[in-house]
C-alpha positions, 0 to 999 in steps of 0.5 A, spaced: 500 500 500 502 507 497 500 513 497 501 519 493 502 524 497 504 522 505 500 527 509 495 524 514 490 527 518 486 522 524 480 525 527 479 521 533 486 519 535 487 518 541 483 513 541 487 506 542 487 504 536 487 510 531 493 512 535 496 506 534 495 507 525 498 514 527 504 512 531 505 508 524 505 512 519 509 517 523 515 513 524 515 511 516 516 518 514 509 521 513 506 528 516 501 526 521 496 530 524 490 529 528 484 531 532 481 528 539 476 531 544 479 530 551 487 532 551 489 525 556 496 522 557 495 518 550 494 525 546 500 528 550 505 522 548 503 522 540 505 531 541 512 528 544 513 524 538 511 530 534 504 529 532 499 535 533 493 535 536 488 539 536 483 538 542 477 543 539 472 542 533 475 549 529 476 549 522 481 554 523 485 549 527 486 544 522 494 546 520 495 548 513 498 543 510 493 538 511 487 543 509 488 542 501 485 536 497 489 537 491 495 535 495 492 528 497 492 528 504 488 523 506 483 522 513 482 517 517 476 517 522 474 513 527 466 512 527 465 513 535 466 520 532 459 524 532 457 525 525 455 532 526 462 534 528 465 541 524 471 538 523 469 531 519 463 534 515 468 539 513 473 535 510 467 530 506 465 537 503 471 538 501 472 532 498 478 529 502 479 521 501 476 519 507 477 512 510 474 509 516 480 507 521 478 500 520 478 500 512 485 504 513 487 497 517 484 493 512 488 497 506 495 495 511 494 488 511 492 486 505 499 484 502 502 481 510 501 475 513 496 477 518 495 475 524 488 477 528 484 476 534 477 477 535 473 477 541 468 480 545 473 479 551 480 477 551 483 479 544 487 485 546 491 482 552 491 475 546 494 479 540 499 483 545 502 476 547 502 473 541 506 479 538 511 479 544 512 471 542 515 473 535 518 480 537 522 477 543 523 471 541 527 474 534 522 472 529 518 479 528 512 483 527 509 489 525 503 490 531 497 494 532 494 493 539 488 494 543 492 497 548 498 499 551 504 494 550 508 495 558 514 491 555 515 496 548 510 501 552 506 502 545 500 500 543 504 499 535 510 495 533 514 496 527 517 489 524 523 487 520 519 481 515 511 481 512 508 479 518 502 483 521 498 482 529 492 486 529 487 486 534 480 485 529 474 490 533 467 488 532 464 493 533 461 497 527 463 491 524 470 493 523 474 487 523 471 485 516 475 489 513 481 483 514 482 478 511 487 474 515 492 468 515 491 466 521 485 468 526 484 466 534 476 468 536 477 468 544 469 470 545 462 472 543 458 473 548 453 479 546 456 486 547 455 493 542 447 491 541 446 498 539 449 496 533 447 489 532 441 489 536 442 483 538 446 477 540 444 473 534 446 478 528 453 479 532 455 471 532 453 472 524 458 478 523 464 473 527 461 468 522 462 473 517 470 474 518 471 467 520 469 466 513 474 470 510 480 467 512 485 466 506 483 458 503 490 456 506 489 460 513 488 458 520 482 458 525 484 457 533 477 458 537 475 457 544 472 451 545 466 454 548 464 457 541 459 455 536 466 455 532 470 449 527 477 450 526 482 447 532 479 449 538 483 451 546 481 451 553 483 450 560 483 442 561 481 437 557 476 438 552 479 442 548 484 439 543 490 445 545 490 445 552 493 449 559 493 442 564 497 442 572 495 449 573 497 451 578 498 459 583 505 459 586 507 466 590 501 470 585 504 467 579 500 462 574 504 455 573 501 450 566 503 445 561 502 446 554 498 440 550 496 440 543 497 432 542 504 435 538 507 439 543 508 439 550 510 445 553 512 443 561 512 448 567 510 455 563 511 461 568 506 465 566 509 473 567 501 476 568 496 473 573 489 470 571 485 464 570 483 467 563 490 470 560 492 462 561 487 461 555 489 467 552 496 464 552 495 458 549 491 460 543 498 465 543 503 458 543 499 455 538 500 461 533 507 461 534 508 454 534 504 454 528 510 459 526 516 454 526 518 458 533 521 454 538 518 452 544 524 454 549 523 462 546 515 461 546 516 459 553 522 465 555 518 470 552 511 468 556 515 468 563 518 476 561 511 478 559 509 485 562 502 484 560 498 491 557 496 497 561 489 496 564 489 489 562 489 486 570 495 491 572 498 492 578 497 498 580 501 496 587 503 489 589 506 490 596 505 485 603 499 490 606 497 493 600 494 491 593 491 494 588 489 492 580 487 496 575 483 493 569 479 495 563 473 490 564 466 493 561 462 486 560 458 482 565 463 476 563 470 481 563 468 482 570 466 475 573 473 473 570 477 479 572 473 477 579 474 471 579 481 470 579 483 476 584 479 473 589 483 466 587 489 469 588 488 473 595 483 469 598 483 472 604 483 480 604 477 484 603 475 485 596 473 493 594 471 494 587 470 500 584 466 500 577 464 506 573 459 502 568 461 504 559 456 507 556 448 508 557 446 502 552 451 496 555 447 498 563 440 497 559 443 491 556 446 488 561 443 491 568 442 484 571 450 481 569 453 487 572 448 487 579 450 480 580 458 479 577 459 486 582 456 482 588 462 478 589 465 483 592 466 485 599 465 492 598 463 496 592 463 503 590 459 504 583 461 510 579 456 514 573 455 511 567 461 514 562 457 515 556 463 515 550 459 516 544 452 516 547 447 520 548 443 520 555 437 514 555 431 516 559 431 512 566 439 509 564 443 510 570 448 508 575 442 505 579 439 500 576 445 496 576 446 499 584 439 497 587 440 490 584 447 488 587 445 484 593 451 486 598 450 490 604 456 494 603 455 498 596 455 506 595 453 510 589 459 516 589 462 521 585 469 520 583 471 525 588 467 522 594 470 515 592 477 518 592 475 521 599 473 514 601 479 510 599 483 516 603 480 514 609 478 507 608 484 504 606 484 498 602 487 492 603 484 489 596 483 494 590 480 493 584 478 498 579 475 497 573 471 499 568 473 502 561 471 510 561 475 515 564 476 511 570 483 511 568 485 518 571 483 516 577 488 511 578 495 516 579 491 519 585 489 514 588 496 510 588 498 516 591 494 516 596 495 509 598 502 508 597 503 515 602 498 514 608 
């Protein structure tokens, strides 16, 4: 893929993905410039790297050298944007070739051997292990990544060979601009009904791009999917498998099987019951690659995991505290589940703000049960992204179903105050809003009481 002229405006950049295709181009040469609503630590690291970004819908605040069609300069859009925004719609009448962000992903992987992970949950995390597999062990990749890879501290990666890993989106259907070599399907459970409307028409979409792996590609999907190709799980029903696990000092301990290979005692460097699955499907890819099972094994134990993928805000003796991005009833049982498997006996605090006004409509009932699994919850406001408010959509019709005694419905402000006076030993904050602003003050506070 080429360009006649290497000029490329992003409206929405710094937003995980979009920043990641602007990372790219700016590193092979292109002049990269965008727009974003919220200034955030994501925003100021691109203008570090010499990308400007304007935080207000002005026309007259686009650079000059972006302002002309004739010149090709082309503009990437990410559809969470709101259609009525001055800055796109002043773009499409002039003429500019416009693409969305998925159809750009689409156009850069078309000549690789792509690599793509699908999910509802579980791709981000899957797809970053799988292209820290061939980065760290020699063999090399070119990434774009749902989040924040903490051994590059990147969400992009450029490699040296052919080889592409993305995380392919369901939301908006993007992920069917891809047309994958290899595909992993981590999930399905029913997400984004404000787009599907239902969980149906969302199966028949990843039955869609399932369908539009190259003929001589590869499908690895959970065993619990309606799915064909070979299928992985923890235990042994699924043909490629996590056996012997076990906990030992806060680190997860398997072997791998997939009646070929057998992979003894893999220290795995991120905690969790499910990013033990996400690492099985990952050794299956690389293995499928030819690389060694010493150098898969080596690279698992020396990942750092991804920014708010169950991150270790602080991990001491008295006090622990994880930060993870979990938005879906699932996301959160899992999360849960294996926060509560590591520390057993410590007092759980949970502070949640739920995502989005659909999603709490949708899934009222899996959030109230999920969060009463805690031993105390401080639930947020709704962060409503792209949303316009829904009547009698609030943070309470998931509170007034939680059936622990210990909850409160709070501000930010007050749940900080709270944890200032309260001190707790446990702390898990999820959510995928703008809770993540609220995680320096609060390790500030925890770790200087």
């Amino acid at each position: 893929m080429s360009f006649l002229m290497k000029k490329i405006y992003f409206i929405g950049i710094g937003g995980i993905g979009m920043s990641a295709l602007a990372r790219y181009f700016k590193q092979l040469g292109y002049q990269v410039a965008g727009y974003d609503r919220t200034k955030t630590p994501l925003t100021d690291a691109l203008s570090a790297e010499g990308i400007e970004v304007i935080y207000e819908d002005n026309v007259a605040l686009i650079p000059n050298d972006f302002r002309d069609p004739s010149l090709h300069t082309h503009v990437v859009y990410t559809p969470a944007i709101p259609n009525d925004l001055v800055l796109l719609n002043e773009f499409k009448n002039k003429g500019f070739d416009l693409k969305k962000r998925s159809q750009m992903l689409g156009l850069l992987s078309e000549d690789m051997f792509c690599i793509a992970v699908a999910g509802t949950h579980g791709k981000t995390t899957t797809s970053t292990i799988i292209a820290h597999i061939l980065t760290d062990s020699g063999y090399g990749c070119s990434a774009f990544l749902g989040g924040i890879a903490s051994n590059y501290n990147t969400n992009m990666l450029i490699g040296n060979n052919k080889v592409v890993v993305v995380e392919a989106d369901e939301f908006d259907r993007s992920f069917l601009t891809l047309h994958p070599d290899v595909a992993v399907v981590t999930s399905m459970d029913a997400d984004h009904l404000d787009v599907y409307g239902d969980k149906q028409s969302l199966e028949h979409s990843f039955g869609q791009f399932v369908a539009q792996i190259k003929p001589d590609g590869r499908l690895i999907s959970h065993a619990s999917l309606p799915l064909s190709g070979v299928r992985y799980a923890n235990g042994d029903e699924a043909s490629i498998r996590a056996q012997n696990i076990s906990i030992k000092n806060g680190t997860f301990t398997f072997d791998f099987e997939n009646g070929v290979t057998t992979i003894k005692q893999i220290a795995l460097g991120i905690p969790g019951w499910h990013n033990v699955e996400n690492a099985i499907a990952a050794i299956e890819v690389a293995l499928g690659l030819g690389i060694a099972s010493e150098k898969i094994k080596t690279a698992l134990q020396n990942f750092k995991g991804v920014k708010r993928r169950f991150e270790y805000i602080i991990k001491t003796d008295n006090q622990v505290f994880i930060d993870d991005y979990a938005h879906h009833p699932e996301e959160l049982r899992v999360c849960i589940t294996s926060v509560k498997s590591l520390y057993p006996t410590k007092k759980l605090t949970i502070l949640f703000q739920p995502h989005l006004y659909s999603r709490t409509q949708d899934f009222a009932n899996g959030f109230a049960e999920v969060l009463s699994m805690a031993d105390e919850l401080l639930l947020l406001d709704i962060y409503p992204a792209r949303e316009l408010p829904i009547d009698g959509v609030t943070s309470n019709i998931i509170f007034d179903k939680v059936t622990l005694h210990n909850k409160q419905l709070l501000s930010k402000e007050a749940a900080i105050n709270w944890i200032k006076i309260k001190q707790p030993a446990l702390l898990l904050t999820v959510g995928a809003g703008d809770i993540d602003q609220m995680i320096e003050p609060l390790k500030q506070i925890l770790q200087h009481a």
